[in-house]
py3Dmol code that shows the C-alpha trace and the ligand (Angstrom):
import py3Dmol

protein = """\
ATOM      1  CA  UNK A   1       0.000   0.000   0.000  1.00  0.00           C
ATOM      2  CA  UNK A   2       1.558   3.291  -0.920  1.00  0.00           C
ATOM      3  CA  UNK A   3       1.387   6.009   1.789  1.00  0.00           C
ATOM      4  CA  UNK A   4      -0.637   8.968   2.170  1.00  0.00           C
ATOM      5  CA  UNK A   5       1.433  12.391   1.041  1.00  0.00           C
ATOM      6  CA  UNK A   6       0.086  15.076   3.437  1.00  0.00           C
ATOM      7  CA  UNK A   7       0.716  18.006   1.469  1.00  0.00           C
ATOM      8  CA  UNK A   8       0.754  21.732   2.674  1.00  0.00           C
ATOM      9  CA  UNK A   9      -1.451  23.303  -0.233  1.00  0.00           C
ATOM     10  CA  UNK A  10      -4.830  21.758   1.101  1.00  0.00           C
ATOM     11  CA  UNK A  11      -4.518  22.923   4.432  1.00  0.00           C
ATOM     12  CA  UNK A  12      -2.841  26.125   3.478  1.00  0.00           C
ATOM     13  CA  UNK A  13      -5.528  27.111   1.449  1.00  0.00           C
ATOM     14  CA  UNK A  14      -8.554  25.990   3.997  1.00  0.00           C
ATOM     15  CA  UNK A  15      -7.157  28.678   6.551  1.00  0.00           C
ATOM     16  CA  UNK A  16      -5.175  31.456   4.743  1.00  0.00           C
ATOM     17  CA  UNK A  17      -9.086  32.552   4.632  1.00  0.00           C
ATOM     18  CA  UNK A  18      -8.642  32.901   8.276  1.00  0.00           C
ATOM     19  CA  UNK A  19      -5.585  34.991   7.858  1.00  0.00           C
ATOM     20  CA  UNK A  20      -7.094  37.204   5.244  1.00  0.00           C
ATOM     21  CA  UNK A  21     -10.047  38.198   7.275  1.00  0.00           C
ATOM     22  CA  UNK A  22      -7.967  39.112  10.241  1.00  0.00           C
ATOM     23  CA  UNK A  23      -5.663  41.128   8.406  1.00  0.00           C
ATOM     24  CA  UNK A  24      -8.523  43.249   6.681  1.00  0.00           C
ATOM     25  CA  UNK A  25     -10.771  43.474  10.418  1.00  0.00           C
ATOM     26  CA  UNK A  26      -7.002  44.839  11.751  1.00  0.00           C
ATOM     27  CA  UNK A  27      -6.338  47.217   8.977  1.00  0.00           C
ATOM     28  CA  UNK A  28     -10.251  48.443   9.449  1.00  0.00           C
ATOM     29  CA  UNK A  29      -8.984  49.557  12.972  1.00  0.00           C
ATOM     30  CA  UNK A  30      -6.302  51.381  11.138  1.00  0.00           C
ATOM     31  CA  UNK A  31      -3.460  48.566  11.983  1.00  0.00           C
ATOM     32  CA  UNK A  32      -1.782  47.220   8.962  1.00  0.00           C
ATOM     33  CA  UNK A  33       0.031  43.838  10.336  1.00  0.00           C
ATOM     34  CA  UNK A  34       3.821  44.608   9.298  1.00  0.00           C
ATOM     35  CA  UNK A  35       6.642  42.446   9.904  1.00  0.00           C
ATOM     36  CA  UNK A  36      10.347  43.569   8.932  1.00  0.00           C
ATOM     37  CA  UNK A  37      12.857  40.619   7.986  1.00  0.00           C
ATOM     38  CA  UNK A  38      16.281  41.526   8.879  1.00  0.00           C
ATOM     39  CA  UNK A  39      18.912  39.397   5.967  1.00  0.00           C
ATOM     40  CA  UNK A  40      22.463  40.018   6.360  1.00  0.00           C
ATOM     41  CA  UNK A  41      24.491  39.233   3.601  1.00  0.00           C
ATOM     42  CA  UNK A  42      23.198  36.384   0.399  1.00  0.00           C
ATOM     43  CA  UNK A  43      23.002  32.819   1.307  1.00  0.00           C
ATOM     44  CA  UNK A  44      21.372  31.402  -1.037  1.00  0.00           C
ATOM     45  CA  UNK A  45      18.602  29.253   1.065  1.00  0.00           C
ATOM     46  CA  UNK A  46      17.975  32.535   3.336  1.00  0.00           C
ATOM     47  CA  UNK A  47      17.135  34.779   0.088  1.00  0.00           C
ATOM     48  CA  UNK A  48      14.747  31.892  -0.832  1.00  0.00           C
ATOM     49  CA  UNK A  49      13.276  31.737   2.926  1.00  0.00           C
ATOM     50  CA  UNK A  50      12.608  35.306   3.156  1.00  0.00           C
ATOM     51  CA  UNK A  51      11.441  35.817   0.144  1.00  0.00           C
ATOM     52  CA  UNK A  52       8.715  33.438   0.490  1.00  0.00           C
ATOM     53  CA  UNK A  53       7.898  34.557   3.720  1.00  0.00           C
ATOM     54  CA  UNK A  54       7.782  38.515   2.263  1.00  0.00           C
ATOM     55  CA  UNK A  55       5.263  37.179  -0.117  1.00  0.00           C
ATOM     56  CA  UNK A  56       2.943  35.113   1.964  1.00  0.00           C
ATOM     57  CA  UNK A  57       2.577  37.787   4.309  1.00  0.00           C
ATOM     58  CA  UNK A  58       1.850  40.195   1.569  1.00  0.00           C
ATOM     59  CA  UNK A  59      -0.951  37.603   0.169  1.00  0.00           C
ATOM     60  CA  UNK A  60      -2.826  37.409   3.535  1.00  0.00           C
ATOM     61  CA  UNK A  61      -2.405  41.617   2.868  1.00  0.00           C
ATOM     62  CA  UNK A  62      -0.101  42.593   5.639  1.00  0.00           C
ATOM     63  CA  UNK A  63       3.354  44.606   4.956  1.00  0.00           C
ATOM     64  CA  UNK A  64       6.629  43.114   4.778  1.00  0.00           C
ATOM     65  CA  UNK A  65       9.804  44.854   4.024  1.00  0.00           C
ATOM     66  CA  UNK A  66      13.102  42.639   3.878  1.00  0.00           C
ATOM     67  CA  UNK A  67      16.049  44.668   5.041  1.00  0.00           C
ATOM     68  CA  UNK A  68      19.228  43.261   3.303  1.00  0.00           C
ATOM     69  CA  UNK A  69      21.799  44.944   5.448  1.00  0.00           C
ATOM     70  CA  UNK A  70      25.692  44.293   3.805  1.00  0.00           C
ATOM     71  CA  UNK A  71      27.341  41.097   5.169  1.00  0.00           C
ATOM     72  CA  UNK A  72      30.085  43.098   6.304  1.00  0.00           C
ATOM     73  CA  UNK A  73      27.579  44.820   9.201  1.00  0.00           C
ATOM     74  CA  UNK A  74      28.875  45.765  11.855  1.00  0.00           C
ATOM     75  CA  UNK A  75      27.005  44.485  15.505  1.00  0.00           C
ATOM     76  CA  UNK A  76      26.902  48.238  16.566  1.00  0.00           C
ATOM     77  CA  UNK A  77      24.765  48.801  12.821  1.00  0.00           C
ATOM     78  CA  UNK A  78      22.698  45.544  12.802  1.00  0.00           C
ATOM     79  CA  UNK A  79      21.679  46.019  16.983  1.00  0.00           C
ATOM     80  CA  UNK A  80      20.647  49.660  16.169  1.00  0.00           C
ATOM     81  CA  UNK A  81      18.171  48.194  13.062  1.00  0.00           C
ATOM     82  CA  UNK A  82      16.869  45.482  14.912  1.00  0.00           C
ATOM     83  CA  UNK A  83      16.196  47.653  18.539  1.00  0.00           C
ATOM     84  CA  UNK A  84      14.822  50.816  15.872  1.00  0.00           C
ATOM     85  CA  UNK A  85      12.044  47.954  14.525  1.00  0.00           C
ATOM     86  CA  UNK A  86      11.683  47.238  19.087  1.00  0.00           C
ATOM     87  CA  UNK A  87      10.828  50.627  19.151  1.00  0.00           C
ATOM     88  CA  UNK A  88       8.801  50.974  16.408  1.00  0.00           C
ATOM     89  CA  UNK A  89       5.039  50.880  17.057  1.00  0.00           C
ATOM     90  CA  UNK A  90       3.953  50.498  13.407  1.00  0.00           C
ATOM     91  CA  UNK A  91       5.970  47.171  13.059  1.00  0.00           C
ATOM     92  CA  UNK A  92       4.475  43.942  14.397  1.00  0.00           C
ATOM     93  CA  UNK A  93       6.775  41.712  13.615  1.00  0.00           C
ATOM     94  CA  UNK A  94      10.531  41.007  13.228  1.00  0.00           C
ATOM     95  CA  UNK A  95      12.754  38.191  12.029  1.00  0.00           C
ATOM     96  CA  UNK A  96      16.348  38.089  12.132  1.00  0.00           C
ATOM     97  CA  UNK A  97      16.740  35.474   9.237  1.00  0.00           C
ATOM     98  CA  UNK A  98      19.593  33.089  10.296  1.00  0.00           C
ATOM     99  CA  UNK A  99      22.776  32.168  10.081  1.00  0.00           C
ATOM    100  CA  UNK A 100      24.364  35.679  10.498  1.00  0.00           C
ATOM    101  CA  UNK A 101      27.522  35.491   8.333  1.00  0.00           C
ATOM    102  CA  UNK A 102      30.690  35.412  10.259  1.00  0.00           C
ATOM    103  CA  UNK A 103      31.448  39.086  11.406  1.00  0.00           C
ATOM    104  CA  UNK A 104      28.663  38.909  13.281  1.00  0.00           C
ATOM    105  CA  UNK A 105      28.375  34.749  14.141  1.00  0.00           C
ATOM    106  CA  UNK A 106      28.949  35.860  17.924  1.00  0.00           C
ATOM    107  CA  UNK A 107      25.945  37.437  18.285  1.00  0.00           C
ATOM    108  CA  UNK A 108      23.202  35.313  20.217  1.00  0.00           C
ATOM    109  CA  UNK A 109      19.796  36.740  18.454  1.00  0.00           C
ATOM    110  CA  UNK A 110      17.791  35.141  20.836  1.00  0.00           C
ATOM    111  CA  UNK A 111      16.360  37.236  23.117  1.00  0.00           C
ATOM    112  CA  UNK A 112      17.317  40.643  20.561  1.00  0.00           C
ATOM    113  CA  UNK A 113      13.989  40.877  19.365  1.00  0.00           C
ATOM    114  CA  UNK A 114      11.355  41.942  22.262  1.00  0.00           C
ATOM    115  CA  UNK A 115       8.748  38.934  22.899  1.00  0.00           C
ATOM    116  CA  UNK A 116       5.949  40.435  21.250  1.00  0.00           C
ATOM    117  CA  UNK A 117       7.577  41.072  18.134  1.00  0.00           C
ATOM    118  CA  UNK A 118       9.054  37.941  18.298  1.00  0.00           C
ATOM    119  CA  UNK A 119       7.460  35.676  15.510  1.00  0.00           C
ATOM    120  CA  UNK A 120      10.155  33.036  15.584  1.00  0.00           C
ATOM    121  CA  UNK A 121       9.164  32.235  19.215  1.00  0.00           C
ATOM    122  CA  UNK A 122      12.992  32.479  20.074  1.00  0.00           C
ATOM    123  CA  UNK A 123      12.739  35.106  22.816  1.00  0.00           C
ATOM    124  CA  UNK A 124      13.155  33.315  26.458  1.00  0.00           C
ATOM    125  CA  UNK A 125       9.919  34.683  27.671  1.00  0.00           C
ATOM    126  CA  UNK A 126       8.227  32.927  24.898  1.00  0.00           C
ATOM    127  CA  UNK A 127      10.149  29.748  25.005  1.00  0.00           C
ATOM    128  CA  UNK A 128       9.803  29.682  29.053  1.00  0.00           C
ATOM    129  CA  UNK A 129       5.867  29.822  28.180  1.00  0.00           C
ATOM    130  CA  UNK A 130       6.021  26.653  25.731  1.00  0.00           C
ATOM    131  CA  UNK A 131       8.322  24.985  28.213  1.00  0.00           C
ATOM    132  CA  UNK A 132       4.986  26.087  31.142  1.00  0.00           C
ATOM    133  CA  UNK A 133       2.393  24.674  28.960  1.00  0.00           C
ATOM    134  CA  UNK A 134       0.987  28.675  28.980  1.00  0.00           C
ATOM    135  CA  UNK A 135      -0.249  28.595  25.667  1.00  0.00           C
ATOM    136  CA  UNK A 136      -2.719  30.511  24.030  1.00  0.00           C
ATOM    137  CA  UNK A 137      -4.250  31.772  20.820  1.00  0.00           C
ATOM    138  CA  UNK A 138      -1.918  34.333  20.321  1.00  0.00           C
ATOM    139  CA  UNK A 139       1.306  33.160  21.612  1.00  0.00           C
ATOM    140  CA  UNK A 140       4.404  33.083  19.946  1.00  0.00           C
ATOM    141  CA  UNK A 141       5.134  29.650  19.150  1.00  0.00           C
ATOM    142  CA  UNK A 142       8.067  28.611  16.906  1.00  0.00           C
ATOM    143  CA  UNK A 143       7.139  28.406  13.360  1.00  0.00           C
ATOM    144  CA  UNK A 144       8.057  24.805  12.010  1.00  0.00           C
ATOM    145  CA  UNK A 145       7.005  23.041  15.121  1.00  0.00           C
ATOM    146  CA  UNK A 146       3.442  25.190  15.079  1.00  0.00           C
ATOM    147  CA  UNK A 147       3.346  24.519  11.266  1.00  0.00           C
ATOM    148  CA  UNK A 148       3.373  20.781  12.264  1.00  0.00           C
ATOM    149  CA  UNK A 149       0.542  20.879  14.434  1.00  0.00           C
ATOM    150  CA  UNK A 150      -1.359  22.985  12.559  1.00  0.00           C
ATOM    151  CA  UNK A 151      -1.142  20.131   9.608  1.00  0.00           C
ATOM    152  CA  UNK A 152      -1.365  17.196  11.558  1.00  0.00           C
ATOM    153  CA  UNK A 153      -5.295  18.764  13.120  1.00  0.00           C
ATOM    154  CA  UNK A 154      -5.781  19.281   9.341  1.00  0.00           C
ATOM    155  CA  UNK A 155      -5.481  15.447   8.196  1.00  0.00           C
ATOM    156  CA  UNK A 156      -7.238  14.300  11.399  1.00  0.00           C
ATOM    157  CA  UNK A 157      -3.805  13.114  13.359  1.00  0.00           C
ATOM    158  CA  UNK A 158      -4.241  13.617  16.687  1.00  0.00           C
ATOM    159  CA  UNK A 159      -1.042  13.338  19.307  1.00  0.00           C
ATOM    160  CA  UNK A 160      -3.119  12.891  22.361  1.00  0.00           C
ATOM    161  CA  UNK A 161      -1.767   9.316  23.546  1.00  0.00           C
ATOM    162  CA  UNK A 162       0.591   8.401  20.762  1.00  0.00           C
ATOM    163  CA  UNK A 163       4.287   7.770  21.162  1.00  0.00           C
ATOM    164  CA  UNK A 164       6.288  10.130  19.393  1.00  0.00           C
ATOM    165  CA  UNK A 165      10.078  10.255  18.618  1.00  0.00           C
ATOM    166  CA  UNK A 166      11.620  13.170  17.286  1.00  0.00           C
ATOM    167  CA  UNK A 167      15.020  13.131  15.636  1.00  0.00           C
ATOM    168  CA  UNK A 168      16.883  15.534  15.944  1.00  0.00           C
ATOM    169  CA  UNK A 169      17.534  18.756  19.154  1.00  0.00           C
ATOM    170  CA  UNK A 170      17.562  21.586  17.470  1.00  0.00           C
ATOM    171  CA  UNK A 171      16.692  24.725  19.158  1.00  0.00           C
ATOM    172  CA  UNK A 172      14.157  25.773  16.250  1.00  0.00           C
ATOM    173  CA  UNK A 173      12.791  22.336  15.443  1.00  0.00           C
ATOM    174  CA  UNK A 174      13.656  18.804  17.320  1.00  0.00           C
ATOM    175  CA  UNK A 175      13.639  20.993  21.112  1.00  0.00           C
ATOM    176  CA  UNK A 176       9.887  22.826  20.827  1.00  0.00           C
ATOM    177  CA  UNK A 177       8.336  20.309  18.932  1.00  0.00           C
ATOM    178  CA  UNK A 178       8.940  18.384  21.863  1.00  0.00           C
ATOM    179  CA  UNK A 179       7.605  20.387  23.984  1.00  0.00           C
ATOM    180  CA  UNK A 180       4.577  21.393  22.088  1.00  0.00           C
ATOM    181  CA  UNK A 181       3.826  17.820  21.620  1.00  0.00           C
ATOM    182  CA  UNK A 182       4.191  17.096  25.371  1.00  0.00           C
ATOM    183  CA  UNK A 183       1.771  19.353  26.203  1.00  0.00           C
ATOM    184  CA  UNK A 184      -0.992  18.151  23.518  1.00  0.00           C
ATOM    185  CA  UNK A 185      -0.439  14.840  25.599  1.00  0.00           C
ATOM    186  CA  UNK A 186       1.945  12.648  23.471  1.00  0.00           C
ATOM    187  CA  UNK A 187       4.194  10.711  25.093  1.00  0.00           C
ATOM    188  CA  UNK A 188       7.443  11.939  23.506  1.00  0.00           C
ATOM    189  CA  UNK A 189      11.208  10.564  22.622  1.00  0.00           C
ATOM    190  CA  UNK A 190      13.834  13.168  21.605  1.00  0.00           C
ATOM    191  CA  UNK A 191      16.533  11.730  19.849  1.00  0.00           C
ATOM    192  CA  UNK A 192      20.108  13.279  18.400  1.00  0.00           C
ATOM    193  CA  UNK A 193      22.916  12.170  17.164  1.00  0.00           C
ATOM    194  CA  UNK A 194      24.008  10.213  20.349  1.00  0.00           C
ATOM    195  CA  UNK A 195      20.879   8.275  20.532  1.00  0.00           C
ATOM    196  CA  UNK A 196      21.699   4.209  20.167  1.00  0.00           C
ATOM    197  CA  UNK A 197      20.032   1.644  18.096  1.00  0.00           C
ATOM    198  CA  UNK A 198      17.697   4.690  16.423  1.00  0.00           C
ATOM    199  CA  UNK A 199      16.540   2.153  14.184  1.00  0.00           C
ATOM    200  CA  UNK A 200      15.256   0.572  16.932  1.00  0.00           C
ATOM    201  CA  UNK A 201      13.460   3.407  18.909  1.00  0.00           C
ATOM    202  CA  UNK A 202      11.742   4.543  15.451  1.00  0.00           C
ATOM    203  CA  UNK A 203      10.471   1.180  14.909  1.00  0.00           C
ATOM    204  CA  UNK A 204       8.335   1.515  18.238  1.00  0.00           C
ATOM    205  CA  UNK A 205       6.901   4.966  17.214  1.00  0.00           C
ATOM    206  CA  UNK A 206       3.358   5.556  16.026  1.00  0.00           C
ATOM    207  CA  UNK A 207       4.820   8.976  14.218  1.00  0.00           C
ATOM    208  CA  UNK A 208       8.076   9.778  13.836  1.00  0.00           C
ATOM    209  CA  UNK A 209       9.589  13.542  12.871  1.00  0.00           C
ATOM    210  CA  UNK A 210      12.997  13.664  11.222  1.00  0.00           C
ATOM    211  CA  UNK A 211      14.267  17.033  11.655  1.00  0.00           C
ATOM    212  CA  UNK A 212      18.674  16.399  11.716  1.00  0.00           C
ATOM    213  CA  UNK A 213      19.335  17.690   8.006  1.00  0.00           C
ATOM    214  CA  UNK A 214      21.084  14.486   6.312  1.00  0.00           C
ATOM    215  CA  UNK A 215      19.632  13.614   2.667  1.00  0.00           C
ATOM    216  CA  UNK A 216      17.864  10.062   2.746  1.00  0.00           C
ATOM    217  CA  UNK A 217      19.471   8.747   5.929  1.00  0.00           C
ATOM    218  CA  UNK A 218      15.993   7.364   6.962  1.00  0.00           C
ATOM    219  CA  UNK A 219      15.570   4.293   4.742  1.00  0.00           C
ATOM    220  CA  UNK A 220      13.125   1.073   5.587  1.00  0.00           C
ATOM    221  CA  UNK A 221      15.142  -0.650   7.918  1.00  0.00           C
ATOM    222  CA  UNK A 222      14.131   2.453  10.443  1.00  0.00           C
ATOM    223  CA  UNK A 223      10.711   1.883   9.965  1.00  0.00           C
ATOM    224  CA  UNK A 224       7.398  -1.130  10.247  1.00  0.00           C
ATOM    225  CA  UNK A 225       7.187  -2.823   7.537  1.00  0.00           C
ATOM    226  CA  UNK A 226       2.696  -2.821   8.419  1.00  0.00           C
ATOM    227  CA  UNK A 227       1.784   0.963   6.917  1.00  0.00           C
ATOM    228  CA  UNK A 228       0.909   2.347  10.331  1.00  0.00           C
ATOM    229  CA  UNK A 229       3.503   4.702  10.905  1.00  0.00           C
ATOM    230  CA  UNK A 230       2.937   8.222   9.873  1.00  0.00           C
ATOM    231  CA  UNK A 231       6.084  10.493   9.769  1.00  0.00           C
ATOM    232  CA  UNK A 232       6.429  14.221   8.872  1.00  0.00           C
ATOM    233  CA  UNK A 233       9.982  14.640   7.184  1.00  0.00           C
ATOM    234  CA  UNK A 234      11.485  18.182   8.374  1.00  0.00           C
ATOM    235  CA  UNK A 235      14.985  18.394   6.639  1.00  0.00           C
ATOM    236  CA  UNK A 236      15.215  20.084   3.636  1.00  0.00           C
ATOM    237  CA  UNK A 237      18.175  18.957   1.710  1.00  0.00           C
ATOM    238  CA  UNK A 238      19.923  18.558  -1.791  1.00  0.00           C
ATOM    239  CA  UNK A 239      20.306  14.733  -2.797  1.00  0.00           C
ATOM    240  CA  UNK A 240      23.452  14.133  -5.215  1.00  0.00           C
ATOM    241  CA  UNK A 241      21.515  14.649  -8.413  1.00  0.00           C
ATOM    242  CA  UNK A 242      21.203  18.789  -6.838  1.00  0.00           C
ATOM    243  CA  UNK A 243      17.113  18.321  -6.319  1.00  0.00           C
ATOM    244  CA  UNK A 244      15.518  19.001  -2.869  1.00  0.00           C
ATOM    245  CA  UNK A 245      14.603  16.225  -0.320  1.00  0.00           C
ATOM    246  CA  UNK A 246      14.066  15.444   2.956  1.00  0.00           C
ATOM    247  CA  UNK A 247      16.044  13.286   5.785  1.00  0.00           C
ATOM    248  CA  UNK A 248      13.991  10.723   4.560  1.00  0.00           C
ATOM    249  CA  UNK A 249      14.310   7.962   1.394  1.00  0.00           C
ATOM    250  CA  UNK A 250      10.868   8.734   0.131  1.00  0.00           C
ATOM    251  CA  UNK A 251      10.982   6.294  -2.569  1.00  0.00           C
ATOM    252  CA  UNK A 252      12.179   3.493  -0.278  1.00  0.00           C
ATOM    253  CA  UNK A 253       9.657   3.764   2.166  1.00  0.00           C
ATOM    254  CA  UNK A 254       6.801   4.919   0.778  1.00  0.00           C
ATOM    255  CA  UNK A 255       5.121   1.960   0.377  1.00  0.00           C
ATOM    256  CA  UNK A 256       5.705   0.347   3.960  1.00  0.00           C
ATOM    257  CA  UNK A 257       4.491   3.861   6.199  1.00  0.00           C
ATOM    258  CA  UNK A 258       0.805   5.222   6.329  1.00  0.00           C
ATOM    259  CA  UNK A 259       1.260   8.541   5.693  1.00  0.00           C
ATOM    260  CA  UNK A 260       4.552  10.811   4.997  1.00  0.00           C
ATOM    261  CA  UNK A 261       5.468  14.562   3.943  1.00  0.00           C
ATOM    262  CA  UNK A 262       6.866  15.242   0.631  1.00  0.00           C
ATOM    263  CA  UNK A 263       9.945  17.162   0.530  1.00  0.00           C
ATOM    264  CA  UNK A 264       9.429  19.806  -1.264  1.00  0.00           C
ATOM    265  CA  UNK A 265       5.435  20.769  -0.395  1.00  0.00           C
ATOM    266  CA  UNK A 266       5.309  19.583   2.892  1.00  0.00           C
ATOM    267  CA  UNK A 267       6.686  20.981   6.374  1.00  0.00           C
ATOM    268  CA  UNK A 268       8.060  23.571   4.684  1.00  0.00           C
ATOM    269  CA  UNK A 269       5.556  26.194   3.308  1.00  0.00           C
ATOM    270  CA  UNK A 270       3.695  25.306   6.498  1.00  0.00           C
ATOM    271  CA  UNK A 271       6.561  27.209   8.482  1.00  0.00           C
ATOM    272  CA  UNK A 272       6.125  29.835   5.922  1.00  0.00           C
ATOM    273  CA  UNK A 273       2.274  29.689   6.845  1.00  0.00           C
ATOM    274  CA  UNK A 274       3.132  29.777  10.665  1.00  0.00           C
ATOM    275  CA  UNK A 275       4.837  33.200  10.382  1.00  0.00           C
ATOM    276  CA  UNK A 276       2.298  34.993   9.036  1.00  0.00           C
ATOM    277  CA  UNK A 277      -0.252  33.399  11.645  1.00  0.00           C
ATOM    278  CA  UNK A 278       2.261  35.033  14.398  1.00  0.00           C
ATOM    279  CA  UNK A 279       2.294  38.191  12.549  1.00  0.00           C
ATOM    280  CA  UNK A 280      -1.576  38.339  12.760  1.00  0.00           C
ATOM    281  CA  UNK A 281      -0.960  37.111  16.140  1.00  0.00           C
ATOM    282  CA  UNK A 282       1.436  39.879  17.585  1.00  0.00           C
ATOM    283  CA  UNK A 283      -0.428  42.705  15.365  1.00  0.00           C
ATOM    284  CA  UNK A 284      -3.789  41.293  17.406  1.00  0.00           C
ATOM    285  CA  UNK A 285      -1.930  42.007  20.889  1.00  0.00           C
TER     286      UNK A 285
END
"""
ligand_1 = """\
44
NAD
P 20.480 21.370 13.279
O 21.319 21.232 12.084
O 20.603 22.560 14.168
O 20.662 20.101 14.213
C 20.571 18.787 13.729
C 20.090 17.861 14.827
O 20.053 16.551 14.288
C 21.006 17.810 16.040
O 20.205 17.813 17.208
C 21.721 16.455 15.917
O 21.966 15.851 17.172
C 20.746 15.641 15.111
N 21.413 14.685 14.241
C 22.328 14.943 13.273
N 22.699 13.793 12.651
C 22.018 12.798 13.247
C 21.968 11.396 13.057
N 22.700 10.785 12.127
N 21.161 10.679 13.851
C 20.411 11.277 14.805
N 20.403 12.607 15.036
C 21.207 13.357 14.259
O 18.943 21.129 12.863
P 17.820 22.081 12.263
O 18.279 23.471 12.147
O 16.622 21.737 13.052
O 17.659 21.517 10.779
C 17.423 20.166 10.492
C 16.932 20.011 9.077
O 15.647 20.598 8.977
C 17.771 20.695 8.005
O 17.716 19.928 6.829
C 17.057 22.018 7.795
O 17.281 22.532 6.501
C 15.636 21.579 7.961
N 14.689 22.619 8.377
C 13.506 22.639 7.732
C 12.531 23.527 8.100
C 11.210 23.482 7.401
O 10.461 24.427 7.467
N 10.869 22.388 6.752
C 12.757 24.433 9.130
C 13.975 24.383 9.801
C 14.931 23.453 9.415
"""
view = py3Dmol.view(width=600, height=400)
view.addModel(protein, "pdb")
view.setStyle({"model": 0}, {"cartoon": {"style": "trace"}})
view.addModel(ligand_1, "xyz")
view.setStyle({"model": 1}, {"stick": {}})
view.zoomTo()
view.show()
């Protein structure tokens, strides 16, 4: 049996209607959602990543300027754009677009941009919140774990019970996902590159999220072999023939999981999604 693709597009389009509406009630109170996206320098995948979040925020009709400061920036230059946009009532919404090229590598953006603004869900005040469980409708929640939940209540997948492992600690992925999913009630494994026998521990999982940024590591022998397993597929690589894909061997397991995200058109434009939905969010507050 070949496994269900859980794409972005259909759930995408079922709630950017959402988005739309509460951008045009906002801007009828004379508040025009606008998030500023802070680029130093050109790599390659970050002019993609802001670019597509520039125009998804400008399709749900809220403003978004990218500011593509010189890679040679100074910290003294980029700290007074970034605190300008903290002080700056008309703008909703920041995102310092990692990595920072090396002159300013040193730098920890975490806590730069104030928690309100903050629609990466970096900030410590937001991050202590997801680690309290003090979640609301409007909180600040990172945007590829929140674009993961969002999909999974789309196709019906419900984490309330199920055991979970998630490979892969990241700070913007493996680490909040985790915690998200704790508090939605799964019962939750975070592996890393330490973990033993990970072949193993994903064979007991009823979903499994490979977020560790190695093309096609995950092949069959990680998985059941009884199409039960469902998996969302984070990484977004290049395979040797230069084409995008995931952590995961699509083609060789496709036909033994349940249900699977393609790489491209999965987890990623649902981050996209998720950082306009905190835009919305912050403008709201
Ligand atoms: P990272 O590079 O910061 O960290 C990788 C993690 O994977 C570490 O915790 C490490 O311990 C673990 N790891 C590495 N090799 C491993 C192995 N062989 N076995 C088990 N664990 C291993 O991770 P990141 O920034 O979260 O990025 C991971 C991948 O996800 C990358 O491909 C990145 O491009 C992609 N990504 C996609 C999205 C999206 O929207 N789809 C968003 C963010 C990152």
């Amino acid at each position: 049996k070949e496994a269900k693709l859980l794409y972005a597009q259909p759930v995408i389009e079922k709630q950017v209607e959402v988005l739309k509406d509460e951008c045009k009630s906002l801007k009828s109170k004379g508040i025009t959602p606008c998030l500023k996206v802070i680029l130093v320098g050109n790599n390659p995948g970050s002019v993609i990543y802001t670019n597509s979040k520039k125009k998804f925020a400008e399709k749900i009709g809220a403003s978004c300027e990218i500011i593509n400061l010189d890679e040679s920036t100074g910290e003294e230059e980029f700290l007074k754009v970034v605190n300008e946009f903290n002080n700056d009532d008309l703008v909703h919404g920041i995102l310092i677009q990692l990595p920072l090229p090396k002159s300013l590598s040193q730098i920890d953006t975490t806590d730069l941009v104030v928690p309100h603004k903050d629609v990466d869900g970096f900030h410590y005040e937001n991050v202590a919140k997801l680690y309290r469980g003090q979640l609301g409708e409007t909180s600040m929640i990172p945007c590829t774990p929140k674009g993961i939940v969002t999909m999974a209540k789309y196709y019906g997948i419900d984490f309330a019970g199920k055991n979970v492992v998630i490979v892969g600690r990241s700070l913007i992925v493996g680490k909040p996902l985790s915690l998200l999913l704790s508090n939605l009630n799964a019962t939750v494994t975070l592996a890393h590159s330490k973990t033993q026998n990970l072949k193993d521990l994903t064979k007991t999982a009823d979903i499994i999220v490979t977020a560790i940024g190695s093309p096609k590591l995950f092949t069959k022998e990680y998985f059941r072999d009884d199409n039960s397993q469902i998996i969302f597929d984070v990484g977004i690589n290049r395979s040797e023939d230069g084409k995008l894909c995931g952590d995961c061997d699509f083609a060789n397991i496709k036909d033994q999981v349940a249900a699977i995200t393609p790489v491209p058109k999965g987890v990623g434009p649902m981050t996209i999604f998720s950082v306009s939905q905190n835009l919305i969010s912050a403008a709201k507050k």
